[in-house]
N, CA and C atoms of all chains as a GROMACS GRO file, in nm:
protein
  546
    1UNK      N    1   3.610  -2.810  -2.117
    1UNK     CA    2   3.472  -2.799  -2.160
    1UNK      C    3   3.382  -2.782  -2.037
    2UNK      N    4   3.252  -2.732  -2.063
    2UNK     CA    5   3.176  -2.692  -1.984
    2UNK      C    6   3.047  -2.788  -1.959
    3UNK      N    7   2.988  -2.896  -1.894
    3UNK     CA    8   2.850  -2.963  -1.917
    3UNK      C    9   2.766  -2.897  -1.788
    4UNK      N   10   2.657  -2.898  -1.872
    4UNK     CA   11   2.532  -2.833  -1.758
    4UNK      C   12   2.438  -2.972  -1.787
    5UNK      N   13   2.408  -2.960  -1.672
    5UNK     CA   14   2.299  -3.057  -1.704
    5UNK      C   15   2.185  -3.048  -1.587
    6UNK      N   16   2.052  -3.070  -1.592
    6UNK     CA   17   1.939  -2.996  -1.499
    6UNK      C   18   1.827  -3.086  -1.485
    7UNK      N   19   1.766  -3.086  -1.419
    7UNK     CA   20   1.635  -3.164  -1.359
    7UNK      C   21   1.539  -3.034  -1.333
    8UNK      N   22   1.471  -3.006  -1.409
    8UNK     CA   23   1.364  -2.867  -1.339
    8UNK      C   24   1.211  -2.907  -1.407
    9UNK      N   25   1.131  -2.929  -1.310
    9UNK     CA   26   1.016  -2.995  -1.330
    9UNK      C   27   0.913  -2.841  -1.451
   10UNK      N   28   0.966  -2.690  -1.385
   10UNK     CA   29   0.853  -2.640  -1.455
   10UNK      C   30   0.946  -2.615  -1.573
   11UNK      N   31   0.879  -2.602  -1.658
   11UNK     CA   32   0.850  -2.570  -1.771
   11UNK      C   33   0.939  -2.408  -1.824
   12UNK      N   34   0.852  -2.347  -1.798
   12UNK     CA   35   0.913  -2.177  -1.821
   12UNK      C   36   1.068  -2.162  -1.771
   13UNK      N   37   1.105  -2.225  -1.686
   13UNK     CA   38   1.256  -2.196  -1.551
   13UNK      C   39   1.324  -2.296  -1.650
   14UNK      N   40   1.315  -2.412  -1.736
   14UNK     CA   41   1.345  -2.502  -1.762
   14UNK      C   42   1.390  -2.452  -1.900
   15UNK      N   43   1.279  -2.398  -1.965
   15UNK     CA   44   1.365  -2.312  -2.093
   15UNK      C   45   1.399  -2.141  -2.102
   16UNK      N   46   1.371  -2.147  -2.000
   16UNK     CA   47   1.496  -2.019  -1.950
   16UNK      C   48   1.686  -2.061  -1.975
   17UNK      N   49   1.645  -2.190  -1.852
   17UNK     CA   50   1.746  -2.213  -1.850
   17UNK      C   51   1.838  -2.252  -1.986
   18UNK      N   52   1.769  -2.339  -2.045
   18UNK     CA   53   1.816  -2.360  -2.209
   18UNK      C   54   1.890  -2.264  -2.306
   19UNK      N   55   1.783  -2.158  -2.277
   19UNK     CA   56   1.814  -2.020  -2.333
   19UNK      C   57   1.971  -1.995  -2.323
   20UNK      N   58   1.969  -1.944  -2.188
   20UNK     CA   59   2.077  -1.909  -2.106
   20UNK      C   60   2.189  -1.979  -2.128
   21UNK      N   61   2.204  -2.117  -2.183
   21UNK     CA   62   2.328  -2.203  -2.195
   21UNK      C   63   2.370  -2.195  -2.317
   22UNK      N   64   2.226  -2.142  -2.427
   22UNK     CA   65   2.310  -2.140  -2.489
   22UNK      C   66   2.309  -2.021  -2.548
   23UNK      N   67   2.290  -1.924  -2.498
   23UNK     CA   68   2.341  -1.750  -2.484
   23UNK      C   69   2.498  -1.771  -2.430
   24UNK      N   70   2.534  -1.865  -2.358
   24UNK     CA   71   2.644  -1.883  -2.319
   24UNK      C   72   2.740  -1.936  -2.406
   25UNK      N   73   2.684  -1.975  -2.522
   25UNK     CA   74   2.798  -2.058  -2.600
   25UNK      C   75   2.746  -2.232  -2.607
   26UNK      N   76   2.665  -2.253  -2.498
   26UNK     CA   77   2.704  -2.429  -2.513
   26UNK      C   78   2.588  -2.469  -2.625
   27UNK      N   79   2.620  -2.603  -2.636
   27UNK     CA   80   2.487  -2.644  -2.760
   27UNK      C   81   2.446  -2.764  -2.678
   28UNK      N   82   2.332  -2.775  -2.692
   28UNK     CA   83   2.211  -2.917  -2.644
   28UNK      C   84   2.267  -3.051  -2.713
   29UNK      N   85   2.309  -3.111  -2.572
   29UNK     CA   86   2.359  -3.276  -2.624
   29UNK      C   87   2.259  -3.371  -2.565
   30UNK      N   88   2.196  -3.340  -2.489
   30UNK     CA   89   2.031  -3.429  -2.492
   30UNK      C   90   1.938  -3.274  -2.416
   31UNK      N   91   1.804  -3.355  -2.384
   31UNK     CA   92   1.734  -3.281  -2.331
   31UNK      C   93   1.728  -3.201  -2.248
   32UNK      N   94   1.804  -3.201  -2.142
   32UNK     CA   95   1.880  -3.143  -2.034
   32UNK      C   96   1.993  -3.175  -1.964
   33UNK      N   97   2.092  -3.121  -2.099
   33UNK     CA   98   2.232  -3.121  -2.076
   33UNK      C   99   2.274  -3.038  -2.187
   34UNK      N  100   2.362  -2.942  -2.176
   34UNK     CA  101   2.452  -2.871  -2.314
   34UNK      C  102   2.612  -2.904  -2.257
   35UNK      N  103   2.694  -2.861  -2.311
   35UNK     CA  104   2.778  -2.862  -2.369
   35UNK      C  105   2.841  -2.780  -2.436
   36UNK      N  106   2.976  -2.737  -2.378
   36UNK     CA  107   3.030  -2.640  -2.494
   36UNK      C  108   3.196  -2.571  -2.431
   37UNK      N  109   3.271  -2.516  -2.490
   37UNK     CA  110   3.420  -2.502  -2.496
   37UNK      C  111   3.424  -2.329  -2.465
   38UNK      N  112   3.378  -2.293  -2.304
   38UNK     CA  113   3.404  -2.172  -2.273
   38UNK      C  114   3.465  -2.155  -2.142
   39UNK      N  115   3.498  -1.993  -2.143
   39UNK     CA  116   3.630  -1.980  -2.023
   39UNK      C  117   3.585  -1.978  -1.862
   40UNK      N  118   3.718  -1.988  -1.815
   40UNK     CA  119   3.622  -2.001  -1.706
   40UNK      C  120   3.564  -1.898  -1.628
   41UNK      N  121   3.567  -1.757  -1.680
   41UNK     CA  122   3.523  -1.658  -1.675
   41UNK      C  123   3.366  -1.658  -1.694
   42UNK      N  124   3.377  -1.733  -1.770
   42UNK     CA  125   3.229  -1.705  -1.863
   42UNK      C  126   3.156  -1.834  -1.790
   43UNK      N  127   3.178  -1.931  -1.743
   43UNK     CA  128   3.136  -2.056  -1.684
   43UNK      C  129   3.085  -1.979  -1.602
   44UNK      N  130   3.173  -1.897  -1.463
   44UNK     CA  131   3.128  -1.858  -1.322
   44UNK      C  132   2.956  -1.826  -1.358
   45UNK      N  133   3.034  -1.683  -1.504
   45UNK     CA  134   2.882  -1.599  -1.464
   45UNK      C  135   2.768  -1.710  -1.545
   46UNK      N  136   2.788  -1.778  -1.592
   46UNK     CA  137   2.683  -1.907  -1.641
   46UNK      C  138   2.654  -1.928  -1.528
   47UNK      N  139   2.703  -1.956  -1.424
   47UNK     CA  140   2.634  -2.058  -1.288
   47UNK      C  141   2.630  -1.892  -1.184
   48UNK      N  142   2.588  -1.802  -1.236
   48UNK     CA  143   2.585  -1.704  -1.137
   48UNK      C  144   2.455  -1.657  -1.257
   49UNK      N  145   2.417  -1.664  -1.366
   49UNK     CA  146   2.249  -1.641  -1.425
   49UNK      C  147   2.188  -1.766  -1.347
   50UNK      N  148   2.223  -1.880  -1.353
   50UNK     CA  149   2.168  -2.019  -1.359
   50UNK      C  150   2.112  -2.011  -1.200
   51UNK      N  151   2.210  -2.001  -1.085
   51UNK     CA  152   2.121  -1.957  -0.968
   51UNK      C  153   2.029  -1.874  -0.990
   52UNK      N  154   1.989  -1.789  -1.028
   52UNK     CA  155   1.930  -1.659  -1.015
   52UNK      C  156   1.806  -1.697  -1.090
   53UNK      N  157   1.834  -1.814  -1.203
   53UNK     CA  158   1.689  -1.844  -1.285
   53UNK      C  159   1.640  -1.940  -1.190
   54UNK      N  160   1.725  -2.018  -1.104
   54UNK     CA  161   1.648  -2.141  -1.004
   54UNK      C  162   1.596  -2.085  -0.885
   55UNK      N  163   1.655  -1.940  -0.855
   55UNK     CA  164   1.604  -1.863  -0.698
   55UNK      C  165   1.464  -1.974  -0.729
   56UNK      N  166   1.435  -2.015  -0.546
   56UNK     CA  167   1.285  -2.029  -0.520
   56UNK      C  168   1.195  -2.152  -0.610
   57UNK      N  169   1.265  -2.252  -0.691
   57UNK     CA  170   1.196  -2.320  -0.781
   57UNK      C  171   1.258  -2.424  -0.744
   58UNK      N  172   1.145  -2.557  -0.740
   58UNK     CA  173   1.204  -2.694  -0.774
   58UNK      C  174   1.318  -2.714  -0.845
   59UNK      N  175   1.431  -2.794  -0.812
   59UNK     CA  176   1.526  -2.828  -0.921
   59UNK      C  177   1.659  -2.863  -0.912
   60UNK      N  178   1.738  -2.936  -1.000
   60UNK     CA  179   1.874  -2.915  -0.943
   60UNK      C  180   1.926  -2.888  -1.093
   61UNK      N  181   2.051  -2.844  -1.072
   61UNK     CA  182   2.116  -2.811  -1.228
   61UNK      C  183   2.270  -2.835  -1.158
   62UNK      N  184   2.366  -2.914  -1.239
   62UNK     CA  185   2.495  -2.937  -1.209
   62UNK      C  186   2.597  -2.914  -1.321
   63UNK      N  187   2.730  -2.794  -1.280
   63UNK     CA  188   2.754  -2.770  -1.368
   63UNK      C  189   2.930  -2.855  -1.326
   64UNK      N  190   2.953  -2.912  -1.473
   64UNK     CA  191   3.070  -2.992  -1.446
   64UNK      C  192   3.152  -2.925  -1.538
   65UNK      N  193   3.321  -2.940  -1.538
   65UNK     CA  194   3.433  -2.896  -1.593
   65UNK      C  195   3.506  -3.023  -1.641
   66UNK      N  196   3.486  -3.032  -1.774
   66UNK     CA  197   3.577  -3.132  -1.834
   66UNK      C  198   3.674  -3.115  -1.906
   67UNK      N  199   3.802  -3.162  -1.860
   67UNK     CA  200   3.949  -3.136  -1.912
   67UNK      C  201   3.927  -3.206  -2.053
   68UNK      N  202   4.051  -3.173  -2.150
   68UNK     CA  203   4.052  -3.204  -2.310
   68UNK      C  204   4.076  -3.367  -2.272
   69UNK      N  205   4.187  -3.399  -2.248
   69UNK     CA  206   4.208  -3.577  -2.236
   69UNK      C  207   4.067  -3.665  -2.154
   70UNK      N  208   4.011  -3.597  -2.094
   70UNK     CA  209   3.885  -3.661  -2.017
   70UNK      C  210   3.793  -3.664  -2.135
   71UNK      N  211   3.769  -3.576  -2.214
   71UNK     CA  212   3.655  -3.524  -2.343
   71UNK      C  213   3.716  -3.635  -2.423
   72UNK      N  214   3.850  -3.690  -2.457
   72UNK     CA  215   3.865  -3.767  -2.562
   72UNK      C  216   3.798  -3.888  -2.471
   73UNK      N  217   3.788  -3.927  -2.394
   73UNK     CA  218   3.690  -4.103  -2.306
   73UNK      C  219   3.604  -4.089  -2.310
   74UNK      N  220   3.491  -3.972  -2.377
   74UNK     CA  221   3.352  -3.943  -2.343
   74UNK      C  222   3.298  -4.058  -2.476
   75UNK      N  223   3.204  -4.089  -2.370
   75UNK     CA  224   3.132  -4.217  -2.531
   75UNK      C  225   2.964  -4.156  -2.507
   76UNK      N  226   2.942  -4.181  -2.620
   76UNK     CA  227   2.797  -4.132  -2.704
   76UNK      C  228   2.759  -4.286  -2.745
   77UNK      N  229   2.621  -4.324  -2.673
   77UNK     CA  230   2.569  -4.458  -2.702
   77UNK      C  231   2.375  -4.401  -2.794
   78UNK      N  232   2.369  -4.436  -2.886
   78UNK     CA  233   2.279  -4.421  -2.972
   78UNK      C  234   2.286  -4.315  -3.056
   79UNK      N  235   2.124  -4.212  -3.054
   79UNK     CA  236   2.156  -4.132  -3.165
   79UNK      C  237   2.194  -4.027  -3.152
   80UNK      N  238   2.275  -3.923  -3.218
   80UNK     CA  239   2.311  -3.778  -3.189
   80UNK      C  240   2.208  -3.731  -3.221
   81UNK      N  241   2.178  -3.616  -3.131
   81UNK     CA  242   2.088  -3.525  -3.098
   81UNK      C  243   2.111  -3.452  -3.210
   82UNK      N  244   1.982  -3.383  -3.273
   82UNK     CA  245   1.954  -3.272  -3.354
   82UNK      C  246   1.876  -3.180  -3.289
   83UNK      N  247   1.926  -3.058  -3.325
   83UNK     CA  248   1.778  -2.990  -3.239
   83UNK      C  249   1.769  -2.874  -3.307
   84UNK      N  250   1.634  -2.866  -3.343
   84UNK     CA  251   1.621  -2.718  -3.409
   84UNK      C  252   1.540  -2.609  -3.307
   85UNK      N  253   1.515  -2.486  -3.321
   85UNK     CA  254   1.489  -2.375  -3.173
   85UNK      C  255   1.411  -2.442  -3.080
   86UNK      N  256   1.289  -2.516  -3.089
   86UNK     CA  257   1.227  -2.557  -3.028
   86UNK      C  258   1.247  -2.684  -3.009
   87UNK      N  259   1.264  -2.738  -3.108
   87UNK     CA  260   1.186  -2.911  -3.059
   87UNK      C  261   1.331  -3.005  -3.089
   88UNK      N  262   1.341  -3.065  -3.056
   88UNK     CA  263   1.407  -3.186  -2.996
   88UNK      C  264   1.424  -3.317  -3.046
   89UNK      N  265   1.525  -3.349  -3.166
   89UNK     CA  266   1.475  -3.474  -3.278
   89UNK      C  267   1.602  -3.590  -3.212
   90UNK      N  268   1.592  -3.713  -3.184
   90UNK     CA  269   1.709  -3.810  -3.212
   90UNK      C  270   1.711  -3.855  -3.362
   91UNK      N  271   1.806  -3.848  -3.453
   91UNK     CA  272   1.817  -3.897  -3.600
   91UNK      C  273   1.919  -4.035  -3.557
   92UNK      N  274   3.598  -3.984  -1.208
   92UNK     CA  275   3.472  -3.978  -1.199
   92UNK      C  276   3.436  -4.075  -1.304
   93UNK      N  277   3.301  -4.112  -1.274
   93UNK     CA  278   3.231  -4.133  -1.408
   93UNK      C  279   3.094  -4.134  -1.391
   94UNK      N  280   3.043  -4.050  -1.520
   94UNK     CA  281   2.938  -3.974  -1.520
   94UNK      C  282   2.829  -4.042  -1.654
   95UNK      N  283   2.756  -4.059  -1.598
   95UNK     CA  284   2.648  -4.105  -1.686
   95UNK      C  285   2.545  -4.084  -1.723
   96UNK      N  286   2.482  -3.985  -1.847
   96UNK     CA  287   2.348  -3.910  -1.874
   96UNK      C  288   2.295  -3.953  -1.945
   97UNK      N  289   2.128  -3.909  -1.970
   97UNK     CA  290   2.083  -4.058  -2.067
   97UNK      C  291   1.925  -3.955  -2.094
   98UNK      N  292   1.903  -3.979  -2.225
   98UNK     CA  293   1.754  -3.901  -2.273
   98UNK      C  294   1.677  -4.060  -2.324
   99UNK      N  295   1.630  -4.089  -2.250
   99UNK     CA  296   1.551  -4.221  -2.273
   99UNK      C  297   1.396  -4.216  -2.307
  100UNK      N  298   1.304  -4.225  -2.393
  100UNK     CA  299   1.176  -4.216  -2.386
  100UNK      C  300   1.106  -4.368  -2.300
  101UNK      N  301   1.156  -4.427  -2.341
  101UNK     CA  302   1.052  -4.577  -2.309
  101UNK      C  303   1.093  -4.637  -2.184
  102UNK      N  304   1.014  -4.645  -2.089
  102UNK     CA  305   1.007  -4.650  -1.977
  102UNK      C  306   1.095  -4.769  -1.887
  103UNK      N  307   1.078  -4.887  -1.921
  103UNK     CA  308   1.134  -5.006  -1.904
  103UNK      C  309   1.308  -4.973  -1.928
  104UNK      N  310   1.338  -4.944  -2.080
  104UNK     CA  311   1.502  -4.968  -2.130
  104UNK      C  312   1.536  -4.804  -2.001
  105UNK      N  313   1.484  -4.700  -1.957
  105UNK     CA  314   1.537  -4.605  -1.849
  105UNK      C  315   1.532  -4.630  -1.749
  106UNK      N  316   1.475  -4.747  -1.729
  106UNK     CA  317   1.461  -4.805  -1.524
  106UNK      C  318   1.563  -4.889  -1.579
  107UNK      N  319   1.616  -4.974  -1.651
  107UNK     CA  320   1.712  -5.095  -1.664
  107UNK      C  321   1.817  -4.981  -1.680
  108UNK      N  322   1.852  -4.902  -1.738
  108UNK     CA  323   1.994  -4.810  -1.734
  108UNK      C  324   1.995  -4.734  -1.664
  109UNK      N  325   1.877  -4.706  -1.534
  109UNK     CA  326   1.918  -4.688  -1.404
  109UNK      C  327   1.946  -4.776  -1.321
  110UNK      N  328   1.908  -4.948  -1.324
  110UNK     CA  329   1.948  -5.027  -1.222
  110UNK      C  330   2.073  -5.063  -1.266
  111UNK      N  331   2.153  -5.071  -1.405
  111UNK     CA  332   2.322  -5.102  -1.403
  111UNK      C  333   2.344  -5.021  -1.393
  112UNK      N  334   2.339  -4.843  -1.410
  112UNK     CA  335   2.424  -4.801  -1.354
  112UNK      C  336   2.481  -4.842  -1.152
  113UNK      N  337   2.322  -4.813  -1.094
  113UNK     CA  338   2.340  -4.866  -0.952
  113UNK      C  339   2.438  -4.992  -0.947
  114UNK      N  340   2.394  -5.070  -1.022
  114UNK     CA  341   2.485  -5.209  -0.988
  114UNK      C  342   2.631  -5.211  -0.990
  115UNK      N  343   2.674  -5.082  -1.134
  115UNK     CA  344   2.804  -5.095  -1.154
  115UNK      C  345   2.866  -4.965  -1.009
  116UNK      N  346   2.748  -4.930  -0.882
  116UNK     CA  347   2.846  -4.844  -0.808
  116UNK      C  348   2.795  -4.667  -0.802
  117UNK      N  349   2.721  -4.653  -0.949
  117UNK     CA  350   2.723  -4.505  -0.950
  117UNK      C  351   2.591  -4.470  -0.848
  118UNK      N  352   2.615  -4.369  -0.834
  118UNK     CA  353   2.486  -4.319  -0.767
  118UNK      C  354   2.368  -4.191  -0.873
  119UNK      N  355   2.277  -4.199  -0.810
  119UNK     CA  356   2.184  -4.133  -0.914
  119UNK      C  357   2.230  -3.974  -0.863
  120UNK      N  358   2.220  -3.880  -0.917
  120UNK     CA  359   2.261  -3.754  -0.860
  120UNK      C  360   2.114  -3.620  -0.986
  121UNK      N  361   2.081  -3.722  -1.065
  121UNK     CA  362   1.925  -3.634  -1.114
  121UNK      C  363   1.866  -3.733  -1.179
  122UNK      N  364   1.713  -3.730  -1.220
  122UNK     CA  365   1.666  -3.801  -1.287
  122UNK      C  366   1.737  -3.853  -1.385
  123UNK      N  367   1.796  -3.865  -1.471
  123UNK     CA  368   1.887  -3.918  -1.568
  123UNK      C  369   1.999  -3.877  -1.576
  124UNK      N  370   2.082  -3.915  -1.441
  124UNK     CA  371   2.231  -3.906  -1.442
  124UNK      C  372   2.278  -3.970  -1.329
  125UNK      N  373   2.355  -4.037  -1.373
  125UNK     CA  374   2.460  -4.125  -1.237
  125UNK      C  375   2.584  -4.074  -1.236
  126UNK      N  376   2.666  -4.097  -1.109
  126UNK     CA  377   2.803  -4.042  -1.100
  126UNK      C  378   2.860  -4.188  -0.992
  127UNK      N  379   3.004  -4.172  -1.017
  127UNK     CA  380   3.050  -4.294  -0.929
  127UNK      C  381   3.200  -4.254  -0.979
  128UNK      N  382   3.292  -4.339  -0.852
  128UNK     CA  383   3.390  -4.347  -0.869
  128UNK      C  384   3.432  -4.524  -0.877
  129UNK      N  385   3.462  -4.555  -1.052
  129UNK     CA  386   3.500  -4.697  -1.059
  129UNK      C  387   3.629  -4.669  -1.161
  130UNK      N  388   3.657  -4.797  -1.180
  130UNK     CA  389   3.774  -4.794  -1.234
  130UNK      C  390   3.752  -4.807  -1.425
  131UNK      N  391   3.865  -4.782  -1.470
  131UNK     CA  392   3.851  -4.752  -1.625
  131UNK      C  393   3.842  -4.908  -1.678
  132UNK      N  394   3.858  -5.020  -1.606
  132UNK     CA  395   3.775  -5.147  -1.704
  132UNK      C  396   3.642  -5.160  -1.623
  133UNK      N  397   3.609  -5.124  -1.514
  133UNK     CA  398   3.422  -5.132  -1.461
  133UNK      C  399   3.350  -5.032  -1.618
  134UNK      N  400   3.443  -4.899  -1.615
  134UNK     CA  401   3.330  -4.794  -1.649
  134UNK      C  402   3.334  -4.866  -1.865
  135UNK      N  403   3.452  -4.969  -1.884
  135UNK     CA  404   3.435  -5.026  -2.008
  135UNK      C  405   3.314  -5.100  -1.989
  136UNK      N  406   3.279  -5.159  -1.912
  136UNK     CA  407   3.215  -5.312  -1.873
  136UNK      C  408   3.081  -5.249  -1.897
  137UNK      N  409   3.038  -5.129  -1.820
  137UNK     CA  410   2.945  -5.044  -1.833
  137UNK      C  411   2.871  -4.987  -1.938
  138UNK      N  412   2.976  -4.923  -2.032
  138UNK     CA  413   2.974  -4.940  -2.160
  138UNK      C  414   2.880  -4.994  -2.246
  139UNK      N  415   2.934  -5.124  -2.242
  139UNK     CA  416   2.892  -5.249  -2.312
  139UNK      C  417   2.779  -5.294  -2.293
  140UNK      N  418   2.734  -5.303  -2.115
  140UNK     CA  419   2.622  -5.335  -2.072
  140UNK      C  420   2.511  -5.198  -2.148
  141UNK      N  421   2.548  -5.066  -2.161
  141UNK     CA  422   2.462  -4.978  -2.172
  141UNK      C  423   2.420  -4.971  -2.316
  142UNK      N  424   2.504  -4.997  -2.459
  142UNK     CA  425   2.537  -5.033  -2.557
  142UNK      C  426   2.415  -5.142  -2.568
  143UNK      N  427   2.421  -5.270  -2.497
  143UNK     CA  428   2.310  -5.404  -2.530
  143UNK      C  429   2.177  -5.295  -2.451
  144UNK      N  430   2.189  -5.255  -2.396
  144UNK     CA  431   2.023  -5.195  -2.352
  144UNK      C  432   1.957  -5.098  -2.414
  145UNK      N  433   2.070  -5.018  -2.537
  145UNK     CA  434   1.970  -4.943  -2.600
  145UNK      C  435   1.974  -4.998  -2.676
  146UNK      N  436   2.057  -5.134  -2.748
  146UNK     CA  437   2.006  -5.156  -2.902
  146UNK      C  438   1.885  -5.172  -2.950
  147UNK      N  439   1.890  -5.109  -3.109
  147UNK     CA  440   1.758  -5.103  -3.120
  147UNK      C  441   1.643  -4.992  -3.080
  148UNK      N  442   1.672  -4.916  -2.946
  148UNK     CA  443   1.567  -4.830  -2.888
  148UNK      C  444   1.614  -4.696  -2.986
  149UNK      N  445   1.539  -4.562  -2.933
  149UNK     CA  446   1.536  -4.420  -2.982
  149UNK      C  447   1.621  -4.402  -2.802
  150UNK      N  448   1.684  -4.301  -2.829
  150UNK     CA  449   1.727  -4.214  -2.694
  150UNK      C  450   1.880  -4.224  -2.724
  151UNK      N  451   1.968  -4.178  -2.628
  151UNK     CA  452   2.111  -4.120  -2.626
  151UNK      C  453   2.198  -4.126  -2.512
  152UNK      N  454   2.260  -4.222  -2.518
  152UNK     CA  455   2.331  -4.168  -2.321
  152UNK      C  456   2.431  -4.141  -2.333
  153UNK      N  457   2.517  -4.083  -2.223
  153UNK     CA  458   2.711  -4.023  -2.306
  153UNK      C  459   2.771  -4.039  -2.141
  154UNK      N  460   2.811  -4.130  -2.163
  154UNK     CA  461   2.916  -4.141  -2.041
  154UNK      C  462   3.062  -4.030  -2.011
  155UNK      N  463   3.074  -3.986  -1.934
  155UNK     CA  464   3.190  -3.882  -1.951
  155UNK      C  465   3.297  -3.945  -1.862
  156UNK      N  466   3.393  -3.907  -1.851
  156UNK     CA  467   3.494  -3.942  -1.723
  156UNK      C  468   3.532  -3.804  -1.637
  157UNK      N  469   3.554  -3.780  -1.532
  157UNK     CA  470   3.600  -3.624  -1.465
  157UNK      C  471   3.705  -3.693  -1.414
  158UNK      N  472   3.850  -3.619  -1.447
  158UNK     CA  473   3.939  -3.610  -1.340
  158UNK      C  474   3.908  -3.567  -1.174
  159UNK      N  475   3.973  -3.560  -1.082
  159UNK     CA  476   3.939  -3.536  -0.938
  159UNK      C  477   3.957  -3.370  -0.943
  160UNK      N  478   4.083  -3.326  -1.006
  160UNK     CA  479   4.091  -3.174  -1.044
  160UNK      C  480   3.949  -3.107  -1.086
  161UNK      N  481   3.923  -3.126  -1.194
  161UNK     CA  482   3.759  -3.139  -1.239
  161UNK      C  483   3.646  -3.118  -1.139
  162UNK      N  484   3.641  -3.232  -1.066
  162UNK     CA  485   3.528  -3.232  -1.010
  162UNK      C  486   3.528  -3.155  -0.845
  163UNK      N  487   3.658  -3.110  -0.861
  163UNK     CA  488   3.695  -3.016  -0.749
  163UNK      C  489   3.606  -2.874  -0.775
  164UNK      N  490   3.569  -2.849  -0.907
  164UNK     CA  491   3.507  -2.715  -0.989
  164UNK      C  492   3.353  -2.779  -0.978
  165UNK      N  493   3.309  -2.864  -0.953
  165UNK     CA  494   3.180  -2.904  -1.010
  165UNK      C  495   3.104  -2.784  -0.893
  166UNK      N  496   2.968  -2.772  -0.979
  166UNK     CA  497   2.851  -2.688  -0.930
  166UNK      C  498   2.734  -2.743  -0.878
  167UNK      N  499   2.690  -2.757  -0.790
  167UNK     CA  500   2.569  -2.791  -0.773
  167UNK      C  501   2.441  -2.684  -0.739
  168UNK      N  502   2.346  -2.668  -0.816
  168UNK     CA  503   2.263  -2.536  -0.782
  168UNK      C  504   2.093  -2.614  -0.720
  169UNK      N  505   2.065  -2.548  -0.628
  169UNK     CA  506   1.951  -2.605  -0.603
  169UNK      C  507   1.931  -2.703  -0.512
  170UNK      N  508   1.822  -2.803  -0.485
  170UNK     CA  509   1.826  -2.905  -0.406
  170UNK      C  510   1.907  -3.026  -0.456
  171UNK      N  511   1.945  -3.077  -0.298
  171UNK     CA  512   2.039  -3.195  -0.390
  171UNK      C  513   1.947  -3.344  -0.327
  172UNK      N  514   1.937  -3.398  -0.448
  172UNK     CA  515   1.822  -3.549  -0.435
  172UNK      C  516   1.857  -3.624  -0.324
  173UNK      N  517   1.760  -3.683  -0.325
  173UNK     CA  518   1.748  -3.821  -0.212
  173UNK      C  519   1.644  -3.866  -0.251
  174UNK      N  520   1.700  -4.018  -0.292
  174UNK     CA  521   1.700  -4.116  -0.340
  174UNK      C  522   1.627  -4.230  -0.265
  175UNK      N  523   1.521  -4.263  -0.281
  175UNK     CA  524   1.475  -4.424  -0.246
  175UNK      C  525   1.463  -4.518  -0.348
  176UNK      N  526   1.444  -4.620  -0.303
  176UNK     CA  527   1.462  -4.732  -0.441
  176UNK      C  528   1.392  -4.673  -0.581
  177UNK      N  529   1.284  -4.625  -0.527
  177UNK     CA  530   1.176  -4.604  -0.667
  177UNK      C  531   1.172  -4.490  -0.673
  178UNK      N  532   1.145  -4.394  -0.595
  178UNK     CA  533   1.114  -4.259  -0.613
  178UNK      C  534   1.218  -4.171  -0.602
  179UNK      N  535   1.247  -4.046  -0.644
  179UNK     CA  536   1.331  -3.898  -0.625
  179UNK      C  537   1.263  -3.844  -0.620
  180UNK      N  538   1.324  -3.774  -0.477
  180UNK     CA  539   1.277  -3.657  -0.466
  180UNK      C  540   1.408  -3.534  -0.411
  181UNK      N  541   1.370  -3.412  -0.423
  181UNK     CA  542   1.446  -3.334  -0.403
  181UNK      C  543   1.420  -3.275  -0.272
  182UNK      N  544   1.508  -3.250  -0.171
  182UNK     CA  545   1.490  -3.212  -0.034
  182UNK      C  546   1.569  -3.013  -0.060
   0.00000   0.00000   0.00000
């Protein structure tokens, strides 16, 4: 699996980036972080848009590679994220 | 590895699940994410502690684990933080 996860103070670069992750396949597991089960083909050029949206801007974005047996130890503490295009619900 | 992300609104319960993570070892690596290398009963212990700090609240945190293979792939884009007690900033 693939996690992105980002700190980008503006706004516009910030849902660019969103866009972009999940043009890539991943889906939003909090506010700035997705998630999602792509190759590693498709990862590179994810972190080869993802520079190119941060050229020159505040920010950091870290993209991690998580093996299947590592994904089964992942723990989720409160609510799962819902998210519809825009906005951002914990249920 | 162990990796710790967190969408917290209320100000107090996100400074307290940034000071155990510090305590249990991890280091902050973005506004709402720690990373550390502890062992699989610390990162239980952690857990538990993170579990009693949101009960009750709105927000989401998801602890992951990375193999060393894994984090041999990790990405970092952008500035990478530095950290004082209270403040981040990105250099």
């Amino acid at each position: 699996m693939t996690l992105v996860i980002y700190d980008i103070s503006e706004n516009r670069t910030r849902s660019r980036i969103a866009t972009a992750c999940r043009r890539f396949g991943l889906s939003r597991i909090q506010k700035s972080a997705f998630l999602g089960d792509i190759s590693s083909a498709r990862r590179r050029e994810l972190v080869e848009v993802l520079k190119r949206l941060l050229r020159g801007e505040q920010g950091n974005i870290q993209v991690f590679v998580i093996c299947r047996p590592d994904m089964a130890l992942r723990t989720v503490i409160g609510e799962v994220l819902e998210e519809d295009e825009d906005d951002i619900i914990f249920v």
